[in-house]
LOFIMAR-784990 format. One record per residue (C-alpha): residue number from 1; z negated, y, x negated. Coordinates in Angstrom, 1 decimal, always signed. Layout:
    i      zz      yy      xx
  NUM       Z       Y       X
...
This chain:
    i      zz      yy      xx
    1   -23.1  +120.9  +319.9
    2   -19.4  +119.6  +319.6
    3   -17.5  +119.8  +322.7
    4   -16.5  +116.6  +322.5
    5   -19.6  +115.2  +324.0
    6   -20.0  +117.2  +326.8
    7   -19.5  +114.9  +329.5
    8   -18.5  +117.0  +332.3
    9   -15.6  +118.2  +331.6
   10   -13.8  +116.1  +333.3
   11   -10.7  +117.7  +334.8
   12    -9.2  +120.9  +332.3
   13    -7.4  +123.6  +333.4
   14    -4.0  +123.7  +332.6
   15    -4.1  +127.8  +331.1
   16    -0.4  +129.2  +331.8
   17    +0.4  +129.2  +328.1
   18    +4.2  +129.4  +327.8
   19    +6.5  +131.7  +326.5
   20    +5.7  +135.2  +326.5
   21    +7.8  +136.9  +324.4
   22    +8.4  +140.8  +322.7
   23   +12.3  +141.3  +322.1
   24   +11.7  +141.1  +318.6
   25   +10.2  +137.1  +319.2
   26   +12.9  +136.6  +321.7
   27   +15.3  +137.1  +319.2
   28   +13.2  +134.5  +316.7
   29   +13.8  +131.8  +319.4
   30   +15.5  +128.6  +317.8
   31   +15.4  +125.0  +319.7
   32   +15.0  +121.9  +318.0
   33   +16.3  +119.3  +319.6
   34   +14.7  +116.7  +317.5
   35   +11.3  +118.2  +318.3
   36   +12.4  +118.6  +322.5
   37   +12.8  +114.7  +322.0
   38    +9.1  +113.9  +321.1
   39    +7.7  +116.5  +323.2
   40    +6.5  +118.8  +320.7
   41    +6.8  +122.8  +320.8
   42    +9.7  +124.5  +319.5
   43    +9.4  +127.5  +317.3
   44    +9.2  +130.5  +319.9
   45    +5.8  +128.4  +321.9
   46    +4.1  +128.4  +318.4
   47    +4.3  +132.7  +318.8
   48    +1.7  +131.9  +321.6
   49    -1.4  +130.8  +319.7
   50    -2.5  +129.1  +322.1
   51    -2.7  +125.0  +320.6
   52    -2.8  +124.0  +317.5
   53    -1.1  +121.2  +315.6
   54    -0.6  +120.6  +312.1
   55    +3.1  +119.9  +313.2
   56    +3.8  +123.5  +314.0
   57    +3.9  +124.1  +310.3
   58    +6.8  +121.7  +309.8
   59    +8.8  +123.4  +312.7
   60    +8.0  +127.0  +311.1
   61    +8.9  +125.8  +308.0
   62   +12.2  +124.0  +309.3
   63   +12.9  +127.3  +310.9
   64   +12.2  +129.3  +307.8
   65   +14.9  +126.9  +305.9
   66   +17.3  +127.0  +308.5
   67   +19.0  +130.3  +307.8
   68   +19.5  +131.7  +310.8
   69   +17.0  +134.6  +310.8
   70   +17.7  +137.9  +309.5
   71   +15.4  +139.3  +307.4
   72   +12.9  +141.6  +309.7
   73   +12.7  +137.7  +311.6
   74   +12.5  +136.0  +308.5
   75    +9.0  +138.1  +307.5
   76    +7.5  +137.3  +310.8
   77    +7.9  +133.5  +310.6
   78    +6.3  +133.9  +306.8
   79    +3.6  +135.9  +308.7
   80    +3.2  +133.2  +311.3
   81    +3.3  +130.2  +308.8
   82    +0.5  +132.2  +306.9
   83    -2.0  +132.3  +309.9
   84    -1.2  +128.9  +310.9
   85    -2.3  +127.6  +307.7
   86    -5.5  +129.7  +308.0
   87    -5.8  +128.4  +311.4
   88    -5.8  +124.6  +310.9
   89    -7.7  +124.9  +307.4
   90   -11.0  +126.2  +308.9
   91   -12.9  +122.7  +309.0
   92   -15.4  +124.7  +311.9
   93   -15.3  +127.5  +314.7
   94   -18.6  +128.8  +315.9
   95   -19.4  +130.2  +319.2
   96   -22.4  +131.7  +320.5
   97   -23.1  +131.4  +324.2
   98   -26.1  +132.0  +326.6
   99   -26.4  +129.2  +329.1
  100   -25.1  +129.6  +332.3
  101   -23.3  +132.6  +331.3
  102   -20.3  +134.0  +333.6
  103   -17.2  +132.4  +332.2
  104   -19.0  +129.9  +330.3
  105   -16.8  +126.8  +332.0
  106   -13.1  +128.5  +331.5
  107   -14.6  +129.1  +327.8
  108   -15.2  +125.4  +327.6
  109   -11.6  +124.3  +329.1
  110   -10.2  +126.9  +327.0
  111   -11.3  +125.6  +323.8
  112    -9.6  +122.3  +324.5
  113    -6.4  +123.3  +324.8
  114    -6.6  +125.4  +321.8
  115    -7.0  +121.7  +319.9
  116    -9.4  +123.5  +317.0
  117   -13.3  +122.4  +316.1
  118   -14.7  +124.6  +317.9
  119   -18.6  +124.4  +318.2
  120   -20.6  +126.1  +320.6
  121   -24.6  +126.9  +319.8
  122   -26.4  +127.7  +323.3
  123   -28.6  +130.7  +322.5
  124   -31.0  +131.8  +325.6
  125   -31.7  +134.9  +323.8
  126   -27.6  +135.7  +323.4
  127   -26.6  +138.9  +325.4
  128   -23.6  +139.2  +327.0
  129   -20.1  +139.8  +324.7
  130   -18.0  +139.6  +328.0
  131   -18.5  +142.1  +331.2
  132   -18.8  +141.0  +334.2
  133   -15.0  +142.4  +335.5
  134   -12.8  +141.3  +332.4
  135   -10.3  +143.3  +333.8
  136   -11.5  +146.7  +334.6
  137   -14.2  +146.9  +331.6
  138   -13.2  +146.5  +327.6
  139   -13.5  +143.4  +325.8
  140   -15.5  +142.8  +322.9
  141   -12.6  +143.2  +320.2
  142   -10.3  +145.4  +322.2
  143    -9.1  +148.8  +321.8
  144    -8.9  +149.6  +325.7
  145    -9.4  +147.8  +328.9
  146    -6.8  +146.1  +330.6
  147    -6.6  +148.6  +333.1
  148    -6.4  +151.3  +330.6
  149    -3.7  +149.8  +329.0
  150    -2.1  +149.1  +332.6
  151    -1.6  +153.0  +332.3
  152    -0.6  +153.3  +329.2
  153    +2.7  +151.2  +330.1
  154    +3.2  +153.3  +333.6
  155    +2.4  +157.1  +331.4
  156    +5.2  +155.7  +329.1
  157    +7.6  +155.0  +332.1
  158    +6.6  +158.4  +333.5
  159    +7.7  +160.3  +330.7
  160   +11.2  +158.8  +330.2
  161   +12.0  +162.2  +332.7
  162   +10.9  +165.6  +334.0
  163   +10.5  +164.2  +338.0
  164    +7.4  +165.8  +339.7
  165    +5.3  +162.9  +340.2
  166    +3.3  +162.1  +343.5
  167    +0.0  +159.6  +343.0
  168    -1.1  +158.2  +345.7
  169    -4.8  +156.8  +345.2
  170    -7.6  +154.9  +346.1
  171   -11.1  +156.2  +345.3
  172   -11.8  +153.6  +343.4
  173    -8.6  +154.2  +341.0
  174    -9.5  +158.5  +341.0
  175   -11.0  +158.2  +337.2
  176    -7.4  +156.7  +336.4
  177    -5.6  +159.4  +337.3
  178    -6.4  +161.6  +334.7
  179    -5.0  +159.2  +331.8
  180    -1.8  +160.1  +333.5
  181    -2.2  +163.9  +333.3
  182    -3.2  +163.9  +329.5
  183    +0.8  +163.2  +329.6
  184    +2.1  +164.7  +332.4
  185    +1.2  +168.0  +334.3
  186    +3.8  +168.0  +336.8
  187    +1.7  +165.7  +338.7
  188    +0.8  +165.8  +342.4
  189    -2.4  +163.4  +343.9
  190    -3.0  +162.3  +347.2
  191    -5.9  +160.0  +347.9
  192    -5.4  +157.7  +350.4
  193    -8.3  +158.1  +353.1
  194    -5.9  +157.6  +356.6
  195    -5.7  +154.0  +358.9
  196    -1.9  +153.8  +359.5
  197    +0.0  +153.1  +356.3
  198    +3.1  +154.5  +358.3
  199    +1.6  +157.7  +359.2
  200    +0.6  +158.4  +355.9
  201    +3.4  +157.8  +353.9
  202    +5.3  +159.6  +356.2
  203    +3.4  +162.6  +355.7
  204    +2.9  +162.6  +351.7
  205    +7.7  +161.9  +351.6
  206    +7.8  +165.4  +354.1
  207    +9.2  +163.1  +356.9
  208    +6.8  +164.4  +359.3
  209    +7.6  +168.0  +358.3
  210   +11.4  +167.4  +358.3
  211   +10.9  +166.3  +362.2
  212    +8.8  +169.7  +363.1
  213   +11.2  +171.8  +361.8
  214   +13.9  +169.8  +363.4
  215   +11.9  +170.4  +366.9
  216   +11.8  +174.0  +365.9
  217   +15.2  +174.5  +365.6
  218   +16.0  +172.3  +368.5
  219   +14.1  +174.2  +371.0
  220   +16.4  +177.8  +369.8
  221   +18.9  +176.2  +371.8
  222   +18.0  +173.3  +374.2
  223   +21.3  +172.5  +375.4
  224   +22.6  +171.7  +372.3
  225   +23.4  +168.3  +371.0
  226   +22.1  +168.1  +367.4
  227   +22.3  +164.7  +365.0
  228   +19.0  +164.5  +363.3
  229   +18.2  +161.9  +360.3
  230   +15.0  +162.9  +358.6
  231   +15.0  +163.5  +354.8
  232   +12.3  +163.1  +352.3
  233   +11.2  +165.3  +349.9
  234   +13.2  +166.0  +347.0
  235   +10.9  +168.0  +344.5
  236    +9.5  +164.4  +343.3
  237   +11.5  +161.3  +341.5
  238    +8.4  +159.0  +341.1
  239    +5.8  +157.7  +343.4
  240    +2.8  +156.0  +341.2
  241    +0.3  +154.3  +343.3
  242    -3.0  +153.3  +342.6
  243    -4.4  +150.9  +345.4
  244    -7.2  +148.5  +345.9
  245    -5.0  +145.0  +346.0
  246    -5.0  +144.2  +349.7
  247    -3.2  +147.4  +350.1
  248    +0.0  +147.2  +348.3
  249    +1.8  +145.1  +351.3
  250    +1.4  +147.7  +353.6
  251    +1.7  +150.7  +351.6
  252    +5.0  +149.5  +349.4
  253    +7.0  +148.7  +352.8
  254    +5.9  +152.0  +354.6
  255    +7.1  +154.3  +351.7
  256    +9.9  +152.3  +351.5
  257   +10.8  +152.8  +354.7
  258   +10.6  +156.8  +354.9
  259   +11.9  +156.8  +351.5
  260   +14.1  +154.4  +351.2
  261   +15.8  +154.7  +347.4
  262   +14.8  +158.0  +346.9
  263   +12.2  +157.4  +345.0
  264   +11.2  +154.9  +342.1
  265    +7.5  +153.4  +342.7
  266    +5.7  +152.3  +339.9
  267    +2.5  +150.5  +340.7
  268    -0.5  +149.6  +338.8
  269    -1.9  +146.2  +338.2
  270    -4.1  +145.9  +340.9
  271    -1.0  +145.3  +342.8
  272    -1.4  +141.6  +341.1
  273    -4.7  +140.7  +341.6
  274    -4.0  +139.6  +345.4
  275    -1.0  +137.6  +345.3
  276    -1.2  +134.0  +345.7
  277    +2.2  +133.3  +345.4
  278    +4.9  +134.5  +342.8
  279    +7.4  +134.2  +346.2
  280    +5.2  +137.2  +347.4
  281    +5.9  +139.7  +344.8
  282    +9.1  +140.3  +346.6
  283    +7.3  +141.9  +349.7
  284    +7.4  +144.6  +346.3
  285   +10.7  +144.6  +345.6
  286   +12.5  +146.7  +343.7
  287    +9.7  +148.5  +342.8
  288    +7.7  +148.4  +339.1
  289    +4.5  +147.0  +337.7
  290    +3.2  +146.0  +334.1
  291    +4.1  +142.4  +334.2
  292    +3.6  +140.6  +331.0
  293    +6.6  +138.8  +329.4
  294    +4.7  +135.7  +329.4
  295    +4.1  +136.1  +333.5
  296    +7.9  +136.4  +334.1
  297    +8.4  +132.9  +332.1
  298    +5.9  +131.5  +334.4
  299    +7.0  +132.2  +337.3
  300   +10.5  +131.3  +336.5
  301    +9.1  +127.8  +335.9
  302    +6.1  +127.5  +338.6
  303    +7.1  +129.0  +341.5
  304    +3.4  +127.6  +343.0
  305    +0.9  +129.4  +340.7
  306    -1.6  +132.0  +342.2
  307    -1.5  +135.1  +340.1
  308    -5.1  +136.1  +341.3
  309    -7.1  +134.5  +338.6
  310    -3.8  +134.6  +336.2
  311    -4.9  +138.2  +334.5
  312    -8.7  +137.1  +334.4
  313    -8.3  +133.7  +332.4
  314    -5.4  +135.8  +330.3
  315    -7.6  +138.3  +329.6
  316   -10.7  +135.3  +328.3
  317    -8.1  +133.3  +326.8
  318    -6.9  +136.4  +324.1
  319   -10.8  +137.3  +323.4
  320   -11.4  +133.6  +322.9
  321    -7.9  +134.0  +320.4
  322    -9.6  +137.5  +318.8
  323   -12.6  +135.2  +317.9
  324   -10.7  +132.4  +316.0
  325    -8.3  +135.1  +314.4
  326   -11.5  +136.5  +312.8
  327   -13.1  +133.6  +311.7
  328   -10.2  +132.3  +309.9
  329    -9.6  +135.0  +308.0
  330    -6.0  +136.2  +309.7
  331    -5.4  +139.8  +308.5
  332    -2.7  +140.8  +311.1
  333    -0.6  +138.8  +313.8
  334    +1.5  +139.6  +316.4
  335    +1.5  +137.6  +319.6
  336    +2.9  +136.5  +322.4
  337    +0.0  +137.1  +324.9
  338    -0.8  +136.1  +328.5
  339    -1.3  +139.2  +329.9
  340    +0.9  +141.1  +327.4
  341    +2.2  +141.6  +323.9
  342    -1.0  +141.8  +321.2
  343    -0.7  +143.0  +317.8
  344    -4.1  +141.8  +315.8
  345    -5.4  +143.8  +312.8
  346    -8.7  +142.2  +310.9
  347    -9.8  +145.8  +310.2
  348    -9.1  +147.2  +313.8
  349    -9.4  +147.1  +317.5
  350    -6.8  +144.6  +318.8
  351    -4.1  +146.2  +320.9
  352    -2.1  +145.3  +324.2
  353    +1.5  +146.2  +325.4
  354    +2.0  +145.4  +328.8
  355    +5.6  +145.8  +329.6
  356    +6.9  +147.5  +333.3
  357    +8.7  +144.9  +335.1
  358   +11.0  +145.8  +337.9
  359   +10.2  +143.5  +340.7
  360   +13.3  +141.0  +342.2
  361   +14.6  +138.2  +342.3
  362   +16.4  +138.1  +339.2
  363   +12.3  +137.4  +338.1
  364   +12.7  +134.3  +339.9
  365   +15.4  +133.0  +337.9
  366   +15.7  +131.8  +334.1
């Protein structure tokens, strides 16, 4: 049944589809004024693939002719004009959905704002192509989970030095730990099991066992005055942590505290999935987290949007992408993903990069 005649749709999501952006499509940016004056996309939103309109083939092609790309640039846009026409010559997309299946309305919305003929055949007998947690599960199509890939981004931050690292961890995080020590055996864990974030973190730092041994010494000679400022522990340079969501804003601001810049803390994604409010990612300030590109752009523009269905409907949005990519016949594409960069092969797994983000206000700011 076309889409088109379904007659509850009423209201559509508007899907946070702007600029993400590699720094190899940053650099292919060019604006058009002409095309800013009848609201149509300029060359860098077209590296989105997210709508479709046989105008983005006369802005490629404008850019192509305009002689400002260099020549790496230059085979991209050919690449990109290439799937386009792919894209917008397939007369039909199919789909093939159970009815009432999880996800089954963002699918729906989603294939409105992608602008293609999409049809979708309602199959009772259809078994699920999408898990039920889109997030910590693979998707049909990918090479790894978003999680997975979540700590492929932090292993690559972990190895740009020889620091000890200390990974502090939620049971429910424990199997993740160990795609960090494929990389890195310097590599202390501590779950998190305690009921005061303060306590805890200053245990793990040393602060509690910088303040026995400053009792100890104290009490050799109890007349003296002594100046006492408790120090952290300095055999580690990296704190990775590995929370359930509800526990970042507690446990970021008590490590902080006894550790103040001592330490760089790198944390993983499920330090997004309960923030409402882009304002709120400051309670993690200068700390790290894989943030796609595309995020950052959002927030610089939408200080309003609630992150905590943002990395869900990213992640449905690039498997309902991997599913038109196939059909028409794309061999390869690079692009500028919700939840990160994606590099598409017709004869492979698709794969993710999810950039680390330091978290300030300069994120806040275009």
């Amino acid at each position: 049944m076309i889409l088109k005649k379904y007659k509850y749709l009423v209201h559509f999501i508007t899907l946070i589809i702007l600029a993400s952006c590699s720094s190899t499509s940053k650099n292919l940016y060019v604006e058009s004024i002409e095309s800013q004056e009848h609201g149509a996309k300029d060359f860098q939103e077209i590296f989105n693939y997210q709508n479709y309109s046989i105008n983005d083939l006369e802005i490629i092609q404008r850019t192509i002719d305009s002689d400002v790309l260099n020549q790496g640039q230059l085979k991209e846009a050919k690449l990109l004009k290439n799937n386009y026409q792919k894209i917008l010559s397939k007369k039909k997309y199919y789909l093939e959905l159970k009815p009432n299946q999880q996800y089954s309305k963002e699918i729906i919305e989603l294939i409105y704002k992608f602008n293609l003929p999409i049809n979708i055949s309602w199959n009772e007998k259809k078994q699920l192509s999408l898990p039920k947690n889109l997030l910590s599960k693979k998707v049909n199509g990918f090479c790894l989970s978003l999680y997975d890939e979540a700590i492929l981004s932090m292993n690559e931050a972990i190895n740009q030095n020889s620091d000890q690292i200390l990974v502090v961890y939620s049971k429910e995080y424990a199997s993740f730990i160990e795609g960090l020590k494929q990389k890195n055996s310097s590599l202390i864990a501590v779950e998190y099991n305690a009921a005061n974030f303060q306590e805890f973190s200053s245990q793990i730092l040393g602060i509690n066992f910088s303040e026995k041994r400053f009792k100890k010494i104290s009490s050799l000679n109890p007349n003296q005055d002594l100046n006492f400022a408790p120090r952290p522990r300095s055999d580690i340079g990296k704190v990775v942590i590995l929370l359930k969501p509800q526990d970042y804003k507690s446990m970021i601001p008590a490590l902080r505290y006894h550790g103040g810049s001592n330490f760089e803390y790198l944390n993983f994604i499920s330090s997004l999935e309960d923030v409402y409010s882009p304002l709120q990612l400051l309670d993690y300030e200068d700390s790290w987290a894989p943030i796609s590109n595309y995020l950052v752009t959002k927030v610089q523009k939408d200080e309003s949007i609630s992150l905590e269905k943002f990395l869900e409907l990213g992640t449905l949005n690039e498997w309902l992408l991997v599913q038109v990519l196939k059909q028409a016949g794309v061999q390869s594409a690079k692009v500028n993903g919700v939840t990160g960069s994606i590099l598409y092969k017709s004869n492979s797994c698709t794969k993710r990069n999810i950039p680390m983000q330091k978290i300030s206000s300069d994120l806040f700011s275009s």
